[in-house]
C-alpha positions in Angstrom: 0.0 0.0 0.0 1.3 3.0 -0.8 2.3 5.6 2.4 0.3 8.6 1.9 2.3 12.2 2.5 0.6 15.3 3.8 1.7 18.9 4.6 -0.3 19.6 7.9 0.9 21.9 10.5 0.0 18.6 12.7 1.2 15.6 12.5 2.0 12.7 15.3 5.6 11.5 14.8 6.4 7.6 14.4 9.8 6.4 15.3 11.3 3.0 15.3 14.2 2.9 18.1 16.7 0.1 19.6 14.9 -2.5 21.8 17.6 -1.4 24.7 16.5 2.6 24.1 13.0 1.1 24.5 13.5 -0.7 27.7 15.4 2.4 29.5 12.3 5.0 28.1 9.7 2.6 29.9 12.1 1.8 33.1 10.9 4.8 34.2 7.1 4.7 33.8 5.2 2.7 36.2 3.7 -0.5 34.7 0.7 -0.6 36.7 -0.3 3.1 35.3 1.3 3.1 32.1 1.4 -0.6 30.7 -1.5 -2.1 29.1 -0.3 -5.7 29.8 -1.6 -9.2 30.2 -3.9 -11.0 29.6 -4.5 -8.5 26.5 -8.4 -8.3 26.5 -10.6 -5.4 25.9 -10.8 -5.3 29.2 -6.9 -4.3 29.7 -7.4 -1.5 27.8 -6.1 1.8 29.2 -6.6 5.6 28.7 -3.9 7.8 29.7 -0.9 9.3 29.0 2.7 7.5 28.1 1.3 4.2 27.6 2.7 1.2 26.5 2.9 -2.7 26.0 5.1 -5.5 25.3 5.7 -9.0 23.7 3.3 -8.4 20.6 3.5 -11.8 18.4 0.8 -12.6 16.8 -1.4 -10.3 19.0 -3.1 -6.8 17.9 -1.6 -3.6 19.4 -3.1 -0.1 18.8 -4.3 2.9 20.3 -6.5 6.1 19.7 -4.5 9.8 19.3 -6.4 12.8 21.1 -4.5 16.0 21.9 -4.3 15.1 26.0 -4.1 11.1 25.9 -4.0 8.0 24.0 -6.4 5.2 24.6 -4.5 1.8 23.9 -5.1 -2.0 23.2 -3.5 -5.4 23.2 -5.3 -8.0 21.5 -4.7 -11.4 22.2 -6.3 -13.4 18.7 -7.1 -16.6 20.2 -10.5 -17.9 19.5 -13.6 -19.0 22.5 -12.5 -22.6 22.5 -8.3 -22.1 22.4 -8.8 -19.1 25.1 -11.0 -21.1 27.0 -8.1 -23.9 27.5 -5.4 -20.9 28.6 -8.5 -19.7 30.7 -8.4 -16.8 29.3 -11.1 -14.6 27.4 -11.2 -15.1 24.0 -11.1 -12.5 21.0 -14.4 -10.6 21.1 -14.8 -7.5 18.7 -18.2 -6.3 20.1 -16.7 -6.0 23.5 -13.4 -4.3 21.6 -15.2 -1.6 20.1 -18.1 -1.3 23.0 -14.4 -0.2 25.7 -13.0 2.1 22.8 -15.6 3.9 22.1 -16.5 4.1 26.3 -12.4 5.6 26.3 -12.6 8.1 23.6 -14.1 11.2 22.2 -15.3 11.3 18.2 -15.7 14.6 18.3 -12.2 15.7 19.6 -9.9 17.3 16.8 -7.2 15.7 15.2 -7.9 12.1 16.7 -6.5 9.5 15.0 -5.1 5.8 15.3 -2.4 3.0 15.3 -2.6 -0.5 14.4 0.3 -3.2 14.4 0.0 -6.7 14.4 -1.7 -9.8 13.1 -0.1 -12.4 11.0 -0.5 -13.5 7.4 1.9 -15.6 6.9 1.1 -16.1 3.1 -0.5 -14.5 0.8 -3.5 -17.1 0.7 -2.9 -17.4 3.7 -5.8 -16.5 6.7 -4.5 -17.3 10.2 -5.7 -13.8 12.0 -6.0 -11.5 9.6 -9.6 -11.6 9.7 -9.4 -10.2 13.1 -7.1 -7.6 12.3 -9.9 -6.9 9.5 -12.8 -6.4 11.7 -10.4 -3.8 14.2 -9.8 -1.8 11.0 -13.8 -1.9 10.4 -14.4 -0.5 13.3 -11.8 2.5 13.0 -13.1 3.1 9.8 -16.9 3.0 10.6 -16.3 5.1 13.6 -14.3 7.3 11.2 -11.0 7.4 13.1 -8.2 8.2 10.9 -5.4 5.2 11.1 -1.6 4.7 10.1 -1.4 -0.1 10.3 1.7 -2.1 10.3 0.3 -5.2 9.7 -0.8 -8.7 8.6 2.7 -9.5 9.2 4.6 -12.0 6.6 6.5 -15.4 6.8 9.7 -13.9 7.9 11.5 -16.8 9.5 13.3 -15.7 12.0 10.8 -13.7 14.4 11.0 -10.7 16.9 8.2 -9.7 19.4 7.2 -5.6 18.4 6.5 -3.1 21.6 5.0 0.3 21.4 5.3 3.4 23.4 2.6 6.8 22.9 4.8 9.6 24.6 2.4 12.5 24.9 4.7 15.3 25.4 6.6 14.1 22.2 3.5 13.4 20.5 5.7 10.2 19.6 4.8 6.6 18.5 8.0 4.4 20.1 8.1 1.0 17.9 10.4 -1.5 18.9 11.5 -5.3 17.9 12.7 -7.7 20.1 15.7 -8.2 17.9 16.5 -4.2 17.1 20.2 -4.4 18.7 20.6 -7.9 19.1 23.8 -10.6 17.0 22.4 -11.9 14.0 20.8 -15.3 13.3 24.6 -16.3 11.8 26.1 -15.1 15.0 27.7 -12.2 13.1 26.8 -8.2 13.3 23.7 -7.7 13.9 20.0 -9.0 13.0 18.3 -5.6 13.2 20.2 -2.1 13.6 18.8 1.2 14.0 21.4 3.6 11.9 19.9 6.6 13.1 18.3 9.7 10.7 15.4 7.5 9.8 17.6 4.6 8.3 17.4 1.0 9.6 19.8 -2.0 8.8 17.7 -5.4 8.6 17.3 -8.6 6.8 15.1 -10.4 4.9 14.0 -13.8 5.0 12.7 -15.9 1.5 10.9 -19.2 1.9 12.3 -22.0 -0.5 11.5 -25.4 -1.1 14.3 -27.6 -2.3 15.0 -31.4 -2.4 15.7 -31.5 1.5 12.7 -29.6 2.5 11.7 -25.7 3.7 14.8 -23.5 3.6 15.4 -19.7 3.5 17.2 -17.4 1.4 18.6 -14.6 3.9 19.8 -10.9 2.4 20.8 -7.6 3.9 19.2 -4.2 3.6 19.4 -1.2 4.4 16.0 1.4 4.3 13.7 3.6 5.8 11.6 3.0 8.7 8.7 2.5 5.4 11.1 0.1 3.5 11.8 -2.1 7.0 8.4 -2.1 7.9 7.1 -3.3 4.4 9.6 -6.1 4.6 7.4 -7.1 7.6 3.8 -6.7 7.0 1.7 -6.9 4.3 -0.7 -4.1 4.7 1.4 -0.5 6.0 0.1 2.8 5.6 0.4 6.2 7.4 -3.0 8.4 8.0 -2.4 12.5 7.0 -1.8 12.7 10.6 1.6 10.9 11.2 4.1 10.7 9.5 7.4 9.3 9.9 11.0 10.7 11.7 
């Protein structure tokens, strides 16, 4: 999908930082005010300022922009009967869209959203993308503006994303797990910020050959856009974010 560009006055930064920057900006925030953590429900769902959360896989993270707070939400995608075995509450979009809607104001100026997460692993493929379908439907029917990283591809060698809202910066923190860390060869790195917008990462290609499933790796280096892409299949940016 192609990013959309804007010249507003306003616009929300994104910023994709080292997993170590991220830990030491939400070492000083206290989880029980400031994390929207486990077990990732509707009912977890926090309105505040400075939020965060942690260890998205194949979860949905996102939140809701006003000018004084964010509202944000961790989805966990398991289904009645797979949630009912973890006893845990399984993935329920009436109850999802009856708590946002509770959190936030339509009416407030320049509100506008974030989604990342969901997995489809291949193109055919469904897995939870229809989940991270219906949380779009209800942005978009409740006409809240949106930037989404997601339906996240078959990349082999997987990181868990976290995300921070910083309301004084006006400043969407994205992390991954393996942003910093040795490579899957055990040489440089897997994923390096460079700084000035530019990220050093690697791609991962499924093959089938006469011994099985393997994986072509290459090296890049790219925007925050390009890295992201490489990721997910379905990234935009809303008029009201854009990129730094």
């Amino acid at each position: 999908m192609k990013i959309e560009s804007n010249n507003l006055t306003f616009q929300s930064k994104i910023k994709f930082i080292d997993s170590g920057v991220f830990k030491e900006k939400i070492s000083k925030l206290n989880p029980k005010i400031h994390e929207v953590g486990y077990p990732w429900n509707p009912d977890t769902m926090k309105k505040g300022k400075n939020l965060f959360t942690t260890s998205i896989m194949d979860c949905i993270a996102g939140g809701v922009v006003d000018n004084n707070s964010v509202t944000m939400f961790h989805m966990c995608t398991l289904n009645q009967a797979q949630a009912k075995k973890n006893r845990l509450k399984g993935f329920d979009i009436k109850n999802f869209e009856r708590r946002l809607l509770e959190k936030i104001d339509l009416t407030k100026e320049n509100l506008h959203g974030f989604i990342l997460g969901g997995f489809q692993m291949e193109e055919n493929s469904k897995y939870n993308v229809n989940k991270l379908r219906k949380i779009k439907k209800v942005f978009e029917e409740n006409q809240i503006p949106y930037s989404i990283f997601g339906a996240r591809r078959d990349v082999h060698y997987f990181g868990r994303y976290s995300i921070l809202y910083d309301n004084k910066e006006d400043t969407l923190y994205i992390t991954n797990s393996l942003a910093g860390q040795r490579g899957l060869n055990g040489k440089g790195k897997e994923l390096e910020v460079l700084g000035n917008n530019r990220i050093f990462y690697h791609t991962y290609t499924k093959t089938r050959g006469k011994y099985g499933v393997d994986y072509i790796r290459k090296e890049y280096t790219g925007s925050t856009e390009d890295y992201l892409k490489s990721q997910f299949r379905d990234v935009s940016l809303c008029k009201l974010d854009s990129f730094v």
